[in-house]
Every structure is written in structure tokens, then in C-alpha cells.
C-alpha positions in Angstrom: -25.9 -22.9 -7.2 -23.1 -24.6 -4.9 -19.8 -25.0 -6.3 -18.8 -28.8 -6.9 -17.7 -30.2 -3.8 -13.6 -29.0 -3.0 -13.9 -26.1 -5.1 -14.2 -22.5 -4.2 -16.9 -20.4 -4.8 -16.7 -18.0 -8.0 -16.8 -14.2 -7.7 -19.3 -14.2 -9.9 -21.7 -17.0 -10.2 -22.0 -16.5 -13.8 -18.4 -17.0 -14.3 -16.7 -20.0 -15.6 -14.3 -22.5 -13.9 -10.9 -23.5 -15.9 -11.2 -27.4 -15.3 -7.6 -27.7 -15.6 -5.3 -28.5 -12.7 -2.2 -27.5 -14.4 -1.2 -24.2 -16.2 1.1 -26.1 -19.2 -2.8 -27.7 -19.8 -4.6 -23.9 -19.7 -5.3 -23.7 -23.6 -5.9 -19.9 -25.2 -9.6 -19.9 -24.6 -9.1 -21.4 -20.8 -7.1 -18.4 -20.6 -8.9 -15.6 -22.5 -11.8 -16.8 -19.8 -8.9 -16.4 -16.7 -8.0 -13.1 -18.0 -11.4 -11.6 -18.8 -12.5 -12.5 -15.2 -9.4 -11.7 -13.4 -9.4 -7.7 -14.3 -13.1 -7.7 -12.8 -12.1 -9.6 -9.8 -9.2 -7.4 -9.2 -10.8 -4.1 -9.8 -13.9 -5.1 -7.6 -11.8 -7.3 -5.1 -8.2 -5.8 -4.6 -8.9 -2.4 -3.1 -11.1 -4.6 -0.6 -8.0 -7.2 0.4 -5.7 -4.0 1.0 -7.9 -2.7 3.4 -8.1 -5.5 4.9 -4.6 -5.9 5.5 -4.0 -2.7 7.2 -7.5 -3.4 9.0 -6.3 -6.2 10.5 -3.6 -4.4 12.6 -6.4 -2.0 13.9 -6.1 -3.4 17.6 -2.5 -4.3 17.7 -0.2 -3.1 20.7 2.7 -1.4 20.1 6.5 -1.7 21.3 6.7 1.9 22.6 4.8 4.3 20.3 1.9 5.9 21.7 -0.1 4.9 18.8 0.1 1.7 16.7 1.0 1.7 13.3 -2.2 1.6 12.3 -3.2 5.0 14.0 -0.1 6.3 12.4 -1.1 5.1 8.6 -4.6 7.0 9.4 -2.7 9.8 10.9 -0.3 10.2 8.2 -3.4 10.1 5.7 -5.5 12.9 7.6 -2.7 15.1 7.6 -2.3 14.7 3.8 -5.5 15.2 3.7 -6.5 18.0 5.5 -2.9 19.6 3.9 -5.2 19.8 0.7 -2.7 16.8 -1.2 -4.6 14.6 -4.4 -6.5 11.3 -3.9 -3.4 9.4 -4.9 -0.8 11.2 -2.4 -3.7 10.3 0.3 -3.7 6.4 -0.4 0.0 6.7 -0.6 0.8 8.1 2.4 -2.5 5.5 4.3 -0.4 2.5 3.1 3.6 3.6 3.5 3.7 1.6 6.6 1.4 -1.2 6.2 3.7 -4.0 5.9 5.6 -2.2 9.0 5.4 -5.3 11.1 5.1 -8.1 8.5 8.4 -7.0 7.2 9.7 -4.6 8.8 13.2 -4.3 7.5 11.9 -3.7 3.9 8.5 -2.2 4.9 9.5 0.4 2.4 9.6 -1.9 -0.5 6.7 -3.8 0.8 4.3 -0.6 -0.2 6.3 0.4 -3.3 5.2 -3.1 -4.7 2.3 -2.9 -4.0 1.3 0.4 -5.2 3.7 0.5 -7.9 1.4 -0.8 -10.5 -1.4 2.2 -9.7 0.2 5.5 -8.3 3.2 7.9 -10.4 7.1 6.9 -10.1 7.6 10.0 -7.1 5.5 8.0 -4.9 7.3 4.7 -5.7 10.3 6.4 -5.3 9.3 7.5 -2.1 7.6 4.8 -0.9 11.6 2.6 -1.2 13.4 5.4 0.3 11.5 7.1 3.2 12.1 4.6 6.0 15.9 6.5 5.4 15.0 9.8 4.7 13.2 9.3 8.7 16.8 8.8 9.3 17.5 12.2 9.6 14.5 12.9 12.0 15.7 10.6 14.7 19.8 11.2 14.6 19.9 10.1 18.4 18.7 6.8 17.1 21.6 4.1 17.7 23.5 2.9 14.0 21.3 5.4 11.6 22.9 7.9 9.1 21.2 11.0 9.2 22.6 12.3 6.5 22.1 8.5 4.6 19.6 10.5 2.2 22.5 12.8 0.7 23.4 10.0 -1.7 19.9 10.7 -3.3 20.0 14.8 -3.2 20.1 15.8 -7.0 17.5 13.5 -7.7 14.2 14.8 -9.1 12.3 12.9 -6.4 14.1 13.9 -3.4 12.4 17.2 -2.3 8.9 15.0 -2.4 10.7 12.0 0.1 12.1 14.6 2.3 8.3 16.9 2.4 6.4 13.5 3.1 8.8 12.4 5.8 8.7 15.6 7.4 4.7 16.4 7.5 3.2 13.0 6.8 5.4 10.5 8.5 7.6 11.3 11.4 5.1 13.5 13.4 2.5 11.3 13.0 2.4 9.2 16.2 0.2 11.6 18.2 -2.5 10.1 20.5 -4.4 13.3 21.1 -4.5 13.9 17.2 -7.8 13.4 15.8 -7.2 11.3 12.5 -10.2 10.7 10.4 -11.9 6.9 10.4 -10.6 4.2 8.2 -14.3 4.7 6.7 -12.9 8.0 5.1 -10.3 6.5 3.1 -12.3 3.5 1.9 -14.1 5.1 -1.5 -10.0 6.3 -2.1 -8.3 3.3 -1.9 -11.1 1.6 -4.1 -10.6 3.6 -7.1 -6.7 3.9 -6.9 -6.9 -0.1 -7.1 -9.6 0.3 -9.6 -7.3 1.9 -11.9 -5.9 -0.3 -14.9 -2.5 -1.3 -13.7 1.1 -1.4 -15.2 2.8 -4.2 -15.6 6.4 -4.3 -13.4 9.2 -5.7 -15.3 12.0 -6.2 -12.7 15.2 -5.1 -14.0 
């Protein structure tokens, strides 16, 4: 059956629309019925919409890399991978960089966000912190700090920035290396999105 004209199709044809227009008019059953369809939609459709994302860059040129950013993300993936590191620590290190061009002065806090609600604090932590920690694999670089990670050292997440930068990250622009397919990662990045999520209170 075709949705009524101007609406967009449901997930599920068997779903329900909320024939409301504003949220102050949602009442508790319009949104037990939002909230009973959204955790389906999300855990079938968010993994999907991720890939996507990172997909998308798959043929993009780069601005003096040998490899674009996506090769790197699958790079820095195979490389956790084939270092024997968890499912999570995989994903993780596939989607560091994937908001590296979209915005790439807080590409860092891009990926936190987004994995923030599904993978452990170290990764987060990481995930905020390592486009500095590269820092100090680049200290010919004009206006960087190498040593801009020492205000962290102490902290019980440091020694896991510091490995993934050094083995996952900055080494991982290599066009002879040969990183596994997107395709491999796919099944990975479904189930870590699959996972119930947390809920992020900002401070």
C-alpha cells in the first residue's frame, strides 16, 4: 500500500503514522508508538546510514595523501584487525576519521559522538583526543605541539590514544598496503549499532 500522497514511506508497512504535525500535540500513546518503532528502525537502519556515510567518500581525491581518507579508515581497520584487537576496537578505529572532511577541525569529536552511545569510555576518550596525540608523529608539521598530549599523561586512557595513533592511525596512508574491503567490516559495524544505546547527557 502507497503512503498518502506527501508522506514518506514507513520502515515497516505495518507500522503506524503519528498524524500529528506538532510534538506539543504527540499524546502518550502517539509516542509509546514513536518509541516502539524507532528502536527497530534504529537497530535495523543506523549501522546502514553509517556505512553510508563513510561509503560515500569512497572515490574522493585527496589534497596530498597517497590514499584518501577513506583507504585510510579501511587501512586503519585491517591493521586492528589483523593485530588480533575486539569487534568494537575494529569499528572504532574504521570510523575515527569519517567526518575528516565534513569537519575537519573537530573530526575527533565528530566520531566520539557518534560512537559514544555504543562502544566503552577508552574509545571515546580516544576518539576526542587522537587528532593531537598524531601531533607528536608529525613535529615538522607547522604550529603543532608534539608534546600537546603530555597534559593528558597520567590519565587511565592515555596509553590506549597513544597505541592507536601509533599502529592504527598515523602509518596508515600506504597505497601498496592491502586493506581488506569495506564488505569485511559491514556484519561489524551492524551489530556495534545494533547494540542498545546509552543515553548522553551533556555536562
Amino acid at each position: 500500500m502507497s503512503p498518502p500522497t506527501g508522506y514518506s514511506p514507513l520502515f515497516d508497512p505495518q507500522w503506524q503514522y503519528v498524524e500529528k504535525v506538532s510534538l506539543e500535540a504527540f499524546t502518550a500513546d502517539d509516542w509509546a508508538t514513536m518509541n516502539r518503532q524507532r528502536r527497530a528502525y534504529y537497530a535495523a537502519e543506523q549501522g546502514h546510514h553509517v556505512l553510508r556515510l563513510l561509503s560515500a567518500s569512497a572515490q574522493d581525491a585527496t589534497f596530498g595523501y597517497r590514499v584518501n581518507n577513506y583507504r585510510h579508515c579501511l587501512q586503519s581497520a585491517t591493521m586492528a584487525m589483523r593485530d588480533g584487537q575486539d569487534e568494537e576496537t575494529i569499528v572504532v578505529a574504521l570510523l575515527h576519521d569519517v567526518g575528516f572532511t565534513a569537519c575537519p577541525t573537530s573530526h575527533g569529536d565528530f566520531a566520539a559522538a557518534l560512537l559514544r552511545p555504543y562502544v566503552s569510555e577508552h574509545h571515546v576518550w580516544m576518539l576526542e583526543r587522537h587528532a593531537i596525540f598524531q601531533d607528536v608523529h608529525a613535529p615538522t608539521l607547522p604550529g603543532v605541539d608534539p608534546d600537546a598530549r603530555e597534559r593528558w599523561r597520567g590519565h587511565p586512557h592515555f596509553a590506549w590514544a597513544e597505541a592507536f595513533v601509533a599502529k592504527y592511525d598515523q602509518a596508515a596512508c600506504d597505497p601498496d598496503y592491502d586493506e581488506a574491503p569495506l564488505e569485511t567490516f559491514v556484519p561489524m559495524v551492524r551489530r556495534i549499532f545494533a547494540r542498545p544505546p546509552r543515553r548522553h547527557l551533556p555536562d
